[in-house]
N, C-alpha and C positions, 0 to 999 in steps of 0.2 A: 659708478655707471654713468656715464654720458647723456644719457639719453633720458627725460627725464617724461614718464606717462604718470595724468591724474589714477589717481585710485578707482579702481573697477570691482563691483560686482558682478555675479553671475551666478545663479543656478544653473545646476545639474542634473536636470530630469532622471527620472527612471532609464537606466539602461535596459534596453531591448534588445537583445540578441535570442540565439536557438534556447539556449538557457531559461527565459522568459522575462519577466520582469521583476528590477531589483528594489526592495522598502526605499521609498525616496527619502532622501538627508538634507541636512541643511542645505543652504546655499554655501558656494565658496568665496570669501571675501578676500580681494585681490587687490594687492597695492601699486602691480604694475604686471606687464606680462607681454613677451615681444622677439622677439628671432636676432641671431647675427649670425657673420659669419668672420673664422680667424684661420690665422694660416695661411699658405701657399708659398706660392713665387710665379714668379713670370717668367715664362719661358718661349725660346725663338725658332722658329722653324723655316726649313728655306727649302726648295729643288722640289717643293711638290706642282703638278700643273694647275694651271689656273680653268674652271670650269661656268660653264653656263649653266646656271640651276634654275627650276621651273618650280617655287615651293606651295602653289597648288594651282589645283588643276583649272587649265584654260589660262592659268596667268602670265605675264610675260616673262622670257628668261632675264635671269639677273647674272651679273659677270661675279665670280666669289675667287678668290685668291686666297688659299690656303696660307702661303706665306707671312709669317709675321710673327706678333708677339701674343703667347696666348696665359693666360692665368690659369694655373692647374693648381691640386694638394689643398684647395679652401676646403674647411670645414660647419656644416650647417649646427649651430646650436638653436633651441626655443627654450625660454625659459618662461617660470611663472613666479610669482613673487607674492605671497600671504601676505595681507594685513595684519595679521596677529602671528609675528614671526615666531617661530618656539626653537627649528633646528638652531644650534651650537654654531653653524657654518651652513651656508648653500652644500647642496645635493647634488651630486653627477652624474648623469646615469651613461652607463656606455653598454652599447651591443654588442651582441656576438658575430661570427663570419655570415656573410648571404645576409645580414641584417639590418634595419636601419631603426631608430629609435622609436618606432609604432611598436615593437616589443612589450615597451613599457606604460604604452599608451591604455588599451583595452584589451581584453582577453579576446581571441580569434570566438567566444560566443556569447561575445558583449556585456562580459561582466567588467567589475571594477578592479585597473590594474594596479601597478606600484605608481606609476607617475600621480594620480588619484590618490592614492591613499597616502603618501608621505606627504602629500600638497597639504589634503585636509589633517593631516596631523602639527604641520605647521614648518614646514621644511621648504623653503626655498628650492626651488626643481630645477634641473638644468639638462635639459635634455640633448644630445646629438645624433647626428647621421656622418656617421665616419668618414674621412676622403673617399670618395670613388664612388660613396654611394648615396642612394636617396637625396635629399633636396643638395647635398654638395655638391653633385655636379661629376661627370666623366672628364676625363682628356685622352687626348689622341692615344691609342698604344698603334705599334709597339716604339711610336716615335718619343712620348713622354715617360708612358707606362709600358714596361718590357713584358713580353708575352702577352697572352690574352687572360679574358676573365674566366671562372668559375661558372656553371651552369651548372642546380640543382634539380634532378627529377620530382616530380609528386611524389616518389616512393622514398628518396631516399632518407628525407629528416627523419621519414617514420618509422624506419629499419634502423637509421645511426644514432636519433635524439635518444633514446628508451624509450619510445611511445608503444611501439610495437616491438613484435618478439621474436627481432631479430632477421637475417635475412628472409626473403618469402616472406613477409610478414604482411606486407603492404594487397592490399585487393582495389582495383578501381570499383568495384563496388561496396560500399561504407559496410554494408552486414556482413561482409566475409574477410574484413579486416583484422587480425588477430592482437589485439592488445596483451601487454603484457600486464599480469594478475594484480588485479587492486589499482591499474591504472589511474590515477589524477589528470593525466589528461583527456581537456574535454571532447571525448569523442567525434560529436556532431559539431565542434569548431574546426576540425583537421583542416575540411577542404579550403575554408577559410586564411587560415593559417598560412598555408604553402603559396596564396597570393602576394603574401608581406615578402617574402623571396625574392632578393634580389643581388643579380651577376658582383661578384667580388674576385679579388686580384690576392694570389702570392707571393706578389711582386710591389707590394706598396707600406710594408709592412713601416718602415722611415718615416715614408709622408706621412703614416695615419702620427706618430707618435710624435710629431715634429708639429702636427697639428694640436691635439690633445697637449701638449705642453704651450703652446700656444692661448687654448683656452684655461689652463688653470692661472699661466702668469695674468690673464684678463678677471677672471670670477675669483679665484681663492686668495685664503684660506679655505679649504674646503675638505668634503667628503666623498670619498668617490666610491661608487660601488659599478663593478662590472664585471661581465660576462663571457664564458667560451674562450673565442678568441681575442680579447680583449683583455683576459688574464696577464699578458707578456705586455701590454698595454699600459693597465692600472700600475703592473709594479715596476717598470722602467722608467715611468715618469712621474711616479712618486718618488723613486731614486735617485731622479735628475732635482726632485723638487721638493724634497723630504722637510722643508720650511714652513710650506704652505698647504701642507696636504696633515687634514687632521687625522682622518682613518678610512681605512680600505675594508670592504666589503667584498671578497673574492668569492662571484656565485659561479661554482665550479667550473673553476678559472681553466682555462685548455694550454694554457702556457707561461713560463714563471718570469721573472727579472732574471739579473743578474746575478749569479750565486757567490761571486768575488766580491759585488757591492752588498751583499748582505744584510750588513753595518748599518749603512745608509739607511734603513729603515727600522733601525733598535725605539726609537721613539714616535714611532706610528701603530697605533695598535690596528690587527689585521683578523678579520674575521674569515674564516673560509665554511662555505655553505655548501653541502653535496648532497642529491638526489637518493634516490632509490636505486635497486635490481643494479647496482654498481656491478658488483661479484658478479653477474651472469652474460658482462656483456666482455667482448672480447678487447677494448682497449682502453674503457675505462678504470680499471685497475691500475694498469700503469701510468695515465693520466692524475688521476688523483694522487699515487704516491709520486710520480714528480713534482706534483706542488705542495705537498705537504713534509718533505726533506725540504725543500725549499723554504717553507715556515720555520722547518726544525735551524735552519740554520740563522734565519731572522731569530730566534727564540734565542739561541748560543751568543748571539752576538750583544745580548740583552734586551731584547724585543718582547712585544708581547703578541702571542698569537691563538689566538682557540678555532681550532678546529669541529664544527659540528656536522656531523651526517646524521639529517633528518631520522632516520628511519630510528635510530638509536635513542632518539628525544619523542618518540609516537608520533612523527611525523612520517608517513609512511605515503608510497606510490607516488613520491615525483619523478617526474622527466627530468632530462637533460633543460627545459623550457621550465624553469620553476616559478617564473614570473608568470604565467598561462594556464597554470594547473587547475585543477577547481579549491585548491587551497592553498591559495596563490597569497590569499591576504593573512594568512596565518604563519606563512613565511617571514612575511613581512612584517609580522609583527614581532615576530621572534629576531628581526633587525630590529626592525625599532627599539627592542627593548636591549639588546646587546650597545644598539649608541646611548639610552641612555645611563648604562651600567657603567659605561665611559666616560662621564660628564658632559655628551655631546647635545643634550637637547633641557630645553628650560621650563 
């Protein structure tokens, strides 16, 4: 790393969300901790008109000429860095679609997430906000980015994620919200939650990965664990990069690599992590078994791969959000403890 920060501490107060308050822990001792950004290209734009803009009010117009050369496709990383390093390799966390790395941050009712608890376990963290979204930054569509973005309703994570049960599930009034039974997600963080929500593209799916390879050739040797849509993400460019990528964490991944490149990842061990109420929703069934012929075929090619669905280990009522759950850290530990079954942590 380039950049070189004195050693930091910092306490961790009690988290305070709907939740209440959480037994306070040590401090966390930091040997460095700071943001970048990798990726993009530059790109040129011509034949737009030139406009007078007024960019607040009462001030004077200013002349803005659209034309020129604009940077698109960067990617925001923050990382954190233990004093007392223990992970095998830095940590990667990637997000799912509509998301940006606050996922991994805190629980939507202020409990303690994954970014928190693999830090304090001794893991090197590295967090992102994929192209297009969150602190990366938008570009012009449909001149750079084709088509438009993505917009989520309040209802619909909570009909699609498994929080609720299923279409009509969702009520703008929180008491007549219909969870589905034995739910883990925290109820009274929902409304919370659908504020982390933000506009994403099915048309950028390149730049994200063009990005993300970008940050493993900068951080790893590494570990990558990700999410949803970020599934087609984690194993394409561990695929592109299968040198430097120690092991995959696939938390019910929504889309696979390359099934021809297979091969390519016979020497990465891959963990796949699935929810609850699977069976009762209408396309996670077929979701989860396209990624797990997907593992069947990393397994054939010499790989190693295990497959765990919570509910079959007494881990019961997760969402599609397993990082948000109210046993969210218990997930997490059941990572934790699969890297270090792997040799990956000291």
């Amino acid at each position: 790393m380039k950049r070189h920060i004195l050693a930091a501490a910092f306490g961790l107060a009690c988290s305070l969300g709907a939740a209440g308050a959480q037994p306070a822990q040590e401090p966390i001792s930091l040997r460095a901790m700071g943001s970048f950004h990798v990726g993009g290209k530059l790109v040129e734009l011509s034949g737009r008109p030139v406009k007078d803009v007024v960019f607040t009010p009462g001030g004077t117009p200013a002349r803005v000429d659209p034309n020129g050369t604009y940077q698109t496709g960067q990617m925001y990383v923050q990382y954190f860095l233990p004093q007392n390093e223990r992970g095998g390799a830095p940590l990667l966390l990637w997000h799912g679609g509509g998301m940006t790395g606050v996922n991994y941050e805190s629980t939507p009712d202020g409990r303690q997430g994954w970014l928190e608890f693999f830090l304090r376990k001794g893991w090197s963290v590295y967090n992102s906000d994929a192209v297009e979204r969150g602190r990366s930054g938008w570009a012009m569509y449909p001149d750079v980015i084709p088509g438009e973005p993505v917009f989520l309703t309040t209802a619909n994570p909570f009909e699609r994620f498994r929080i609720g049960a299923g279409a009509g599930s969702y009520d703008g009034d929180p008491a007549k919200r219909k969870f589905l039974p034995g739910s883990q997600f925290p109820a009274e963080g929902y409304d919370n939650f659908v504020k982390q929500i933000v506009p994403r593209w099915t048309s950028t799916d390149q730049m994200i990965i063009d990005a993300y390879i970008a940050e493993v050739d900068k951080v790893c040797p590494c570990v990558i664990a990700f999410h949803s849509q970020s599934g087609q993400f984690g194993f394409k460019v561990a695929q592109a990069r299968p040198d430097k990528v120690k092991a995959l964490i696939a938390v019910e991944p929504a889309g696979i690599g390359d099934p021809a490149k297979a091969a390519a990842l016979k020497d990465v061990p891959v963990l796949m992590v699935f929810g609850d109420h699977i069976e009762q929703d209408a396309r996670w069934p077929t979701i989860r078994k396209t990624a797990t012929d997907f593992g069947d075929k990393i397994s054939a090619a010499g790989g190693s791969v295990e497959v765990v669905n919570l509910p079959t280990v007494g881990i019961k009522g997760n969402s599609h959000m397993l990082m948000m759950d109210k046993n969210n850290l218990e997930v997490a530990q059941l990572i934790q403890d699969w890297l270090a079954k792997k040799g990956l942590y000291k």
